[in-house]
NUVOMI-197097 format. One record per residue (C-alpha): x, y, z; residue in three letters. Coordinates in nm, 3 decimals, always signed. Example, Ala and Ser with C-alpha at 12.3 -4.5 7.8 and 13.67 -1.06 7.14 Angstrom:
! NUVOMI-197097
+---------+---------+---------+------+
|    east |   north |      up | rest |
+---------+---------+---------+------+
|  +1.230 |  -0.450 |  +0.780 |  ALA |
|  +1.367 |  -0.106 |  +0.714 |  SER |
+---------+---------+---------+------+
//
This chain:
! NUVOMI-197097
+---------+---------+---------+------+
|    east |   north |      up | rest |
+---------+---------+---------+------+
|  -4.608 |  +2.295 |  -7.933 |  UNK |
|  -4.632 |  +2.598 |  -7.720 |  UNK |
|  -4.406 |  +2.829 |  -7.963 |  UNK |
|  -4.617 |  +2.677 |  -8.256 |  UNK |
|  -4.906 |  +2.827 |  -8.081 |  UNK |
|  -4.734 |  +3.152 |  -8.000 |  UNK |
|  -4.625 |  +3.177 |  -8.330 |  UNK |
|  -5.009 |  +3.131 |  -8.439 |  UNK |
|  -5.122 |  +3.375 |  -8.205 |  UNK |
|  -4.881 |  +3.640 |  -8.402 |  UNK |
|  -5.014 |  +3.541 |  -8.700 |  UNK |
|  -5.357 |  +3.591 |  -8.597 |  UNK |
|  -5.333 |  +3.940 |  -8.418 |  UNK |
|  -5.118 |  +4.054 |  -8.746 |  UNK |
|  -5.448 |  +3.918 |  -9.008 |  UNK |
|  -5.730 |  +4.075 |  -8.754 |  UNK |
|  -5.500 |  +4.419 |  -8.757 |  UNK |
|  -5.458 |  +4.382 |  -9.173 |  UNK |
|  -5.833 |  +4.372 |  -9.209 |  UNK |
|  -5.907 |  +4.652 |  -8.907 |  UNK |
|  -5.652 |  +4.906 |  -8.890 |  UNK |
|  -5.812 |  +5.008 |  -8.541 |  UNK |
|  -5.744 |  +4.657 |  -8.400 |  UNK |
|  -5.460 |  +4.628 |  -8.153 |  UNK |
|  -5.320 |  +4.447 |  -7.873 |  UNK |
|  -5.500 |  +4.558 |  -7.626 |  UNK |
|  -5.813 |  +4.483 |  -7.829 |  UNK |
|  -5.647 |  +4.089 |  -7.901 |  UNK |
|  -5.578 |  +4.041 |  -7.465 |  UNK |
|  -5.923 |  +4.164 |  -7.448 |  UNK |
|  -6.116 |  +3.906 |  -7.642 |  UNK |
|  -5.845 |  +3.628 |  -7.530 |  UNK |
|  -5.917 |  +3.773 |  -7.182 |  UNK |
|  -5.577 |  +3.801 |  -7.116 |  UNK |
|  -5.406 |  +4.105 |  -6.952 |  UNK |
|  -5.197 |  +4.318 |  -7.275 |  UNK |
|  -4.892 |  +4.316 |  -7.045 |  UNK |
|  -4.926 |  +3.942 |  -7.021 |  UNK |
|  -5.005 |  +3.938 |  -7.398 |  UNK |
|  -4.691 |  +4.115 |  -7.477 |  UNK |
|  -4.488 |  +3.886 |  -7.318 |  UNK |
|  -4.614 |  +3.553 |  -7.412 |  UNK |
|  -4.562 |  +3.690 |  -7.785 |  UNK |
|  -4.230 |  +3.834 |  -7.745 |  UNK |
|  -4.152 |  +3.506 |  -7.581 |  UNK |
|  -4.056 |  +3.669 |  -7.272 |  UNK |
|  -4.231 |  +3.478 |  -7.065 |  UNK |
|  -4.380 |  +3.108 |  -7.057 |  UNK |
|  -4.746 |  +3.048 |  -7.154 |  UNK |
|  -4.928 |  +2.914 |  -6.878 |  UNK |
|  -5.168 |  +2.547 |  -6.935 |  UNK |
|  -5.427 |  +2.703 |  -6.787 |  UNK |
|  -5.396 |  +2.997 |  -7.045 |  UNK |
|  -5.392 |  +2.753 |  -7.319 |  UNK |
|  -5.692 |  +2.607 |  -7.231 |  UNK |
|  -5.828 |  +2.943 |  -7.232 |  UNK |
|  -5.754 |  +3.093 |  -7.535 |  UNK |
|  -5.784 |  +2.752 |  -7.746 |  UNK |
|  -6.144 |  +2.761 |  -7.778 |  UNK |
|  -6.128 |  +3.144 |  -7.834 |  UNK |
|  -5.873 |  +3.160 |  -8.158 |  UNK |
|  -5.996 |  +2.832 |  -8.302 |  UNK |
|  -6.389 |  +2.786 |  -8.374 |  UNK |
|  -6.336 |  +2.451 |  -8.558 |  UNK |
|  -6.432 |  +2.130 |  -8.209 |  UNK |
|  -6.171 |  +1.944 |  -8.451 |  UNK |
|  -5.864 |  +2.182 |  -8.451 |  UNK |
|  -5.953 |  +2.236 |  -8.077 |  UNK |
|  -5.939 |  +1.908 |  -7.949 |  UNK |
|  -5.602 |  +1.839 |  -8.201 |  UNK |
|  -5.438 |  +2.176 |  -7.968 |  UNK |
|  -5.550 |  +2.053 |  -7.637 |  UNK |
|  -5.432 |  +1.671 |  -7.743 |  UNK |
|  -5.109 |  +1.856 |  -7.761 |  UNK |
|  -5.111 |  +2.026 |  -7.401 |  UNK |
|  -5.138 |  +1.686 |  -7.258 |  UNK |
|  -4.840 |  +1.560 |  -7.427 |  UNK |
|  -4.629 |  +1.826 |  -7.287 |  UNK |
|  -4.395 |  +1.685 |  -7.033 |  UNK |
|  -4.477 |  +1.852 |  -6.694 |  UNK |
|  -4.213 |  +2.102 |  -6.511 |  UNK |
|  -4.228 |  +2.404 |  -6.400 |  UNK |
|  -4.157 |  +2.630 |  -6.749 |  UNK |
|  -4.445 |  +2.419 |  -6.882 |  UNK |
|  -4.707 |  +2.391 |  -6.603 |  UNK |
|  -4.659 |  +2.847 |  -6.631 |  UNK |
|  -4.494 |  +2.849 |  -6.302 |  UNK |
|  -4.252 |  +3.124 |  -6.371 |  UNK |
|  -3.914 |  +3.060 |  -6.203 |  UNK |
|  -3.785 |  +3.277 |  -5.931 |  UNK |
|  -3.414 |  +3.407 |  -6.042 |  UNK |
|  -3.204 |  +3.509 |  -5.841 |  UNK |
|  -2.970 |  +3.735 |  -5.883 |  UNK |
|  -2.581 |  +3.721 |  -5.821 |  UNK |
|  -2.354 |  +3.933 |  -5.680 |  UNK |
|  -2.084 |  +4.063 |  -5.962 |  UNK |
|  -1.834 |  +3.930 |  -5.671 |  UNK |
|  -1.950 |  +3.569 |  -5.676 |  UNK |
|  -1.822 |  +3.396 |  -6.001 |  UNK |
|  -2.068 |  +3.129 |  -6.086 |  UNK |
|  -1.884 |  +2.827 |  -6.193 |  UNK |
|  -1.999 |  +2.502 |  -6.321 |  UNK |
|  -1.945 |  +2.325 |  -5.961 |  UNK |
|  -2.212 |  +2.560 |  -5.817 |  UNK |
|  -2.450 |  +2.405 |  -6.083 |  UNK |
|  -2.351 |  +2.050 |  -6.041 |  UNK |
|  -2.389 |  +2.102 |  -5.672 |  UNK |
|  -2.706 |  +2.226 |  -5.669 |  UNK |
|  -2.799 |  +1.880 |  -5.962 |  UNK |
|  -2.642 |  +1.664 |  -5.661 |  UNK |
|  -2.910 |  +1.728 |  -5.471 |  UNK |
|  -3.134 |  +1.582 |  -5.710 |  UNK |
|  -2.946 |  +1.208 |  -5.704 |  UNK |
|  -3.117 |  +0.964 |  -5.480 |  UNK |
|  -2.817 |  +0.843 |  -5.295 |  UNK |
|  -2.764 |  +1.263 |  -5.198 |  UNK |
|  -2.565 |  +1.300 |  -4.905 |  UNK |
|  -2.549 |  +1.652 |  -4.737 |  UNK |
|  -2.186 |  +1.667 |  -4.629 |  UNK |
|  -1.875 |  +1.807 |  -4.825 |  UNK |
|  -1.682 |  +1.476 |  -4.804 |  UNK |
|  -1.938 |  +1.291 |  -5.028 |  UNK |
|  -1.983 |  +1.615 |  -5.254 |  UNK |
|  -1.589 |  +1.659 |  -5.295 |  UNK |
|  -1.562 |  +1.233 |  -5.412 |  UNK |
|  -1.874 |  +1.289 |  -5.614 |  UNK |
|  -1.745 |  +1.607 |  -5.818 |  UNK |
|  -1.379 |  +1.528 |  -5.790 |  UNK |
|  -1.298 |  +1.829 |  -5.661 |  UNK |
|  -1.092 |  +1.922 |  -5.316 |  UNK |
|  -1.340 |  +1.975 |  -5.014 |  UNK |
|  -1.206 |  +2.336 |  -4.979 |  UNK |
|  -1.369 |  +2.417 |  -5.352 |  UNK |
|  -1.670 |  +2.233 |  -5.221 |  UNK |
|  -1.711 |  +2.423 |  -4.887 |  UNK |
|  -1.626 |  +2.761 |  -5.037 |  UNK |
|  -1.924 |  +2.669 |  -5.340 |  UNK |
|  -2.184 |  +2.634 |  -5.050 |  UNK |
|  -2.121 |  +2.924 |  -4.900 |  UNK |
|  -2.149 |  +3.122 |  -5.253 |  UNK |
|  -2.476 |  +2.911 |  -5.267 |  UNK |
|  -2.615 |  +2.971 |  -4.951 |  UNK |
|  -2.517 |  +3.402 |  -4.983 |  UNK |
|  -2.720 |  +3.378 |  -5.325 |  UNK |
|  -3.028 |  +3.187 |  -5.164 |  UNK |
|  -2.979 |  +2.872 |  -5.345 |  UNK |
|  -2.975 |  +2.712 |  -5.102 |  UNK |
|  -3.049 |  +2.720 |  -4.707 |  UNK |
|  -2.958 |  +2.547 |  -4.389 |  UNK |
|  -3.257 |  +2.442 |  -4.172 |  UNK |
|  -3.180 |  +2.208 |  -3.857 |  UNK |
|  -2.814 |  +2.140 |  -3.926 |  UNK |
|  -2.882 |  +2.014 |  -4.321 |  UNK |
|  -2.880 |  +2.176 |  -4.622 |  UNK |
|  -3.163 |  +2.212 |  -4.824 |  UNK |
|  -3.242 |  +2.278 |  -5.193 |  UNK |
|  -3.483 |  +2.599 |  -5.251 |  UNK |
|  -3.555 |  +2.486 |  -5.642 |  UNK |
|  -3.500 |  +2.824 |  -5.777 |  UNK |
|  -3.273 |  +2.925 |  -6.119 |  UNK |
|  -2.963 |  +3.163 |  -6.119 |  UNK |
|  -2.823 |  +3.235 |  -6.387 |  UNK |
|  -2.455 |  +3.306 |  -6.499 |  UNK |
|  -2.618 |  +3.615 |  -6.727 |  UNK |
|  -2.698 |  +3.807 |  -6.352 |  UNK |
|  -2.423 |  +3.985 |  -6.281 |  UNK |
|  -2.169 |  +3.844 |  -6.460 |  UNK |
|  -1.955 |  +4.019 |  -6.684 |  UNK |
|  -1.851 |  +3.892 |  -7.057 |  UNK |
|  -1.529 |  +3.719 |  -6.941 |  UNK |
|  -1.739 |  +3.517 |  -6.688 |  UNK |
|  -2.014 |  +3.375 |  -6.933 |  UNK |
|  -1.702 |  +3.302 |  -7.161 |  UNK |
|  -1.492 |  +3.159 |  -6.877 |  UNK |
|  -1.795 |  +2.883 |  -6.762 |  UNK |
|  -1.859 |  +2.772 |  -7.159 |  UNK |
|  -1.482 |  +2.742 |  -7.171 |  UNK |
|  -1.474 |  +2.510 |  -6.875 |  UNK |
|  -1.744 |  +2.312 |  -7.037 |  UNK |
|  -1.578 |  +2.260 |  -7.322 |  UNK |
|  -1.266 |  +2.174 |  -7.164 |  UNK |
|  -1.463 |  +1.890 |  -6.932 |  UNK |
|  -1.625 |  +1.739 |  -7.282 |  UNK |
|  -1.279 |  +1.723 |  -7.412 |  UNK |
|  -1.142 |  +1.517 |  -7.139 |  UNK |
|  -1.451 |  +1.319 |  -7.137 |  UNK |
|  -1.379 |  +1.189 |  -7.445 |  UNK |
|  -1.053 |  +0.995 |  -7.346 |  UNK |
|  -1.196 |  +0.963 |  -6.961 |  UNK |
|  -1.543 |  +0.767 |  -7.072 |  UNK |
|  -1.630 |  +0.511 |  -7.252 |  UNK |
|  -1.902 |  +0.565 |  -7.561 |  UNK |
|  -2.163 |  +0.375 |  -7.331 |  UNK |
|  -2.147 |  +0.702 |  -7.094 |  UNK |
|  -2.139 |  +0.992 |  -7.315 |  UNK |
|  -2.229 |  +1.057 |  -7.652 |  UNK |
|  -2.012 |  +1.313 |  -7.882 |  UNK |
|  -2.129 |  +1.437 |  -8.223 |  UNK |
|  -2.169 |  +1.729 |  -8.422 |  UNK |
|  -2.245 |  +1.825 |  -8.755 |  UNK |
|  -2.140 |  +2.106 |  -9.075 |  UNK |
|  -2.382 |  +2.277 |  -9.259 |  UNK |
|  -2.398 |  +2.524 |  -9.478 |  UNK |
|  -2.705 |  +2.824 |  -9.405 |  UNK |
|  -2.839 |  +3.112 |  -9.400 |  UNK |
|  -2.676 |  +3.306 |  -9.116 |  UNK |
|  -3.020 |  +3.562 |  -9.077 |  UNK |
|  -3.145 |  +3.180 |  -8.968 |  UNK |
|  -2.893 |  +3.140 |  -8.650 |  UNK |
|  -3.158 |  +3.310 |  -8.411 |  UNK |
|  -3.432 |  +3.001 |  -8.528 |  UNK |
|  -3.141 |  +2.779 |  -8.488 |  UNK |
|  -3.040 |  +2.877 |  -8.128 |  UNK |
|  -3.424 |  +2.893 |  -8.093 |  UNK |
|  -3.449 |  +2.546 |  -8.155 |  UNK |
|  -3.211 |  +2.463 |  -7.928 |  UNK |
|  -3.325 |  +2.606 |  -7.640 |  UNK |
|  -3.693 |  +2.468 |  -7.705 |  UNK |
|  -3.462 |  +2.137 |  -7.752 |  UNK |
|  -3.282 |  +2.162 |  -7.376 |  UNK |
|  -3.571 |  +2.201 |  -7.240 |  UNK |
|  -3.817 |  +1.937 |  -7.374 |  UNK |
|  -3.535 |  +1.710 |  -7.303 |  UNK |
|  -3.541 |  +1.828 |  -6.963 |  UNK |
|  -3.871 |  +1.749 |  -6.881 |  UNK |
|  -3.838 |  +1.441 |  -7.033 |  UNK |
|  -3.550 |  +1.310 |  -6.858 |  UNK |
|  -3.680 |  +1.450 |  -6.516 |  UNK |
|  -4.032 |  +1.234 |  -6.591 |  UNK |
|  -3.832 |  +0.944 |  -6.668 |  UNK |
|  -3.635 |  +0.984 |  -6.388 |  UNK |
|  -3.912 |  +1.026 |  -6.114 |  UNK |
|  -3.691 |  +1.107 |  -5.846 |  UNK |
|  -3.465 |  +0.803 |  -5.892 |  UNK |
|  -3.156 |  +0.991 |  -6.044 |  UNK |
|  -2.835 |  +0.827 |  -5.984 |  UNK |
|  -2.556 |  +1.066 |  -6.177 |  UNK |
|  -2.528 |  +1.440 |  -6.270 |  UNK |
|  -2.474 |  +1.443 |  -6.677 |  UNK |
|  -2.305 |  +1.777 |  -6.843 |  UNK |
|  -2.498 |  +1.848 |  -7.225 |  UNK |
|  -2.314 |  +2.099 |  -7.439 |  UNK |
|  -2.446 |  +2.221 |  -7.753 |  UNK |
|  -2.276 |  +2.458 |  -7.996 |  UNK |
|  -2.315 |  +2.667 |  -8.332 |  UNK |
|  -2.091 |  +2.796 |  -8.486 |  UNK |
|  -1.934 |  +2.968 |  -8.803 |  UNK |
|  -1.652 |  +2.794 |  -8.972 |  UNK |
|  -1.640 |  +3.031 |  -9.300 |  UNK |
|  -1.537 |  +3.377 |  -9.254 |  UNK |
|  -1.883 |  +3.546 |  -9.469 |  UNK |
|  -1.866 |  +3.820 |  -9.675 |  UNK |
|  -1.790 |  +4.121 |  -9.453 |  UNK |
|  -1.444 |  +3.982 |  -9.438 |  UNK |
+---------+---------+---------+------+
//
C-alpha cells in the first residue's frame, strides 16, 4: 500500500510539472506541507513514509471523500512495526574488523523467544553452536551497541545493523553463502512440517529484476509484521527465510 501511494505521489508531481513547467518539488512538499528533503526521500524510497504523513497528505492529493476513505481503509490494515508506524530505525554501524555472521543475527532473534534465557549455555544448545562462538558473538554485539549489559543481564537495544556497514564484498557473499548452506542441510535435517522449500523458473524481462527484488523486499517485510502481530510476544523458535533470483540463461551479451 505505501509504495502504491509513493508511486502515486510520482505520478502526480510528474502531471502538475507537465502542465506547469515552473512547478517543482519544492512547490509539491509545499502544498503537501512536507519538508522537500523529506519529499525527496519518501519518493526515492529512501526513507519510510510515516502514518501520520499519510494521513496528511491523503486528503491533500485526493479531493474525491470516496477515494480518501478507500486510502486511509488501507493505513489501518497495515500491520504495525516500526518501518510502518515511520519510526526510522537507528543503524548502527560495524567495524570493518567485526565480521557479521548469521549467529550474531540469530542471537540477537533469541532474545525475542519467550522461554529467552540470558546465559551462553542455553544460547550455545539453542543455536548448536560451541559456547566459545557464543561468548565471542556477544562481545562483537555488545562493541557494536546491539546490545548492553545493565545489572549483570544482557539486554536487547532493538536497533538494525546491517552486514552492508562495513563489510566488504567477500563478507556479504560469505553470510548468503552460509545461508544457503544451512537451507541445504535443512532439507535432510527437518521434516516438511518445519520448513517449507520451493522455488520457481521463469522466463522475463531482465530491465524487470529491480521490480522483482522490489517486491521482495516489500514481501519480507509485510511478512514480518505479520508474523511479529501474530506472534504477540509469545515466540517459541528463531526461523531462517531465504529468498533468491537468479539468472539461469546466459543473455545476449554472452
Amino acid at each position: 500500500m505505501v509504495e502504491t501511494l509513493i508511486d502515486e505521489l510520482s505520478t502526480i508531481l510528474a502531471q502538475r510539472k507537465a502542465k506547469n513547467t515552473h512547478y517543482s518539488l519544492r512547490a509539491f512538499a509545499r502544498d503537501l506541507e512536507l519538508s522537500p528533503a523529506y519529499l525527496s526521500l519518501v519518493l526515492n524510497k529512501k526513507t519510510p513514509l510515516k502514518d501520520e504523513k499519510i494521513k496528511q497528505i491523503i486528503p491533500k492529493i485526493f479531493k474525491d471523500k470516496k477515494t480518501q476513505t478507500y486510502w486511509l481503509n488501507q493505513l489501518k490494515e497495515i500491520p504495525h512495526r516500526f518501518f510502518y508506524k515511520g519510526d526510522i530505525p537507528t543503524y548502527q554501524k560495524v567495524s570493518p574488523k567485526i565480521k557479521i555472521k548469521w549467529v550474531h543475527y540469530a542471537i540477537l532473534e533469541c532474545f525475542n523467544l519467550k522461554n529467552f534465557e540470558s546465559n551462553t549455555q542455553w544460547i550455545s544448545k539453542q543455536l548448536g553452536i560451541s559456547i566459545e562462538d557464543v561468548e565471542r558473538s556477544l562481545d562483537e554485539l555488545l562493541t557494536i551497541g546491539a546490545l548492553i549489559e545493565k545489572d549483570g543481564k544482557l539486554i536487547h537495544q532493538d536497533i538494525s545493523f546491517s552486514i552492508y556497514d562495513g563489510s566488504t564484498d567477500d563478507d556479504k557473499k560469505n553470510l548468503q553463502k552460509n545461508y544457503l548452506q544451512m537451507s541445504q542441510h535443512a532439507i535432510d535435517d527437518f521434516p516438511l512440517s518445519k520448513r517449507d522449500h520451493s522455488s520457481m523458473t521463469i522466463a522475463i524481462n531482465e530491465e524487470h529484476i529491480s521490480h522483482i527484488k522490489n517486491r521482495i523486499k516489500n514481501f519480507r517485510r509485510e511478512l514480518c509484521c505479520e508474523l511479529n502481530k501474530l506472534s504477540n510476544n509469545q515466540a517459541d523458535q528463531v526461523y531462517q527465510m531465504q529468498f533468491s533470483v537468479f539468472p539461469l540463461t546466459k543473455g545476449e551479451e554472452s
